[in-house]
C-alpha positions in Angstrom: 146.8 130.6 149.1 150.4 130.1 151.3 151.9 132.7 148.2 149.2 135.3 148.8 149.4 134.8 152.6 153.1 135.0 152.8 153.1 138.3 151.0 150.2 139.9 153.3 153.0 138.9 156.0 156.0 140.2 154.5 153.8 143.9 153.3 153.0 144.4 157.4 156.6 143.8 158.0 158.0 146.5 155.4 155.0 148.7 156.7 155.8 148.4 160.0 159.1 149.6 159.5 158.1 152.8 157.6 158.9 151.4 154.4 156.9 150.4 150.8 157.0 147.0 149.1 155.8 147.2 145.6 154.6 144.5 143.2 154.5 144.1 139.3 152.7 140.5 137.7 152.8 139.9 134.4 150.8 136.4 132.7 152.9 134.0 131.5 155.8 135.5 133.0 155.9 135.6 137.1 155.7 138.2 139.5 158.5 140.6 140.9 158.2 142.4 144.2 160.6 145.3 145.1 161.3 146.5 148.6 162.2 150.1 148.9 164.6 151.2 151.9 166.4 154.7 152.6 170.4 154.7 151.3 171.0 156.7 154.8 169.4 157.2 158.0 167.2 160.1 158.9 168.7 162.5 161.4 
């Protein structure tokens, strides 16, 4: 529950910043998450 809770947290974050955060599970073999942010700035 805590995993699943701390991820809800860290998604509002990313999203709240204009950004995506992408995850991948596999079974047997984990999870990965990615967070995806700009090289430069806008403007």
């Amino acid at each position: 529950m805590r995993r699943r809770l701390g991820l809800a947290i860290c998604k509002q974050i990313v999203e709240l910043h204009g950004r995506k955060i992408e995850g991948e599970s596999k079974v047997g073999v984990g999870s990965t998450f990615s967070i995806l942010l700009p090289l430069t700035e806008k403007g």
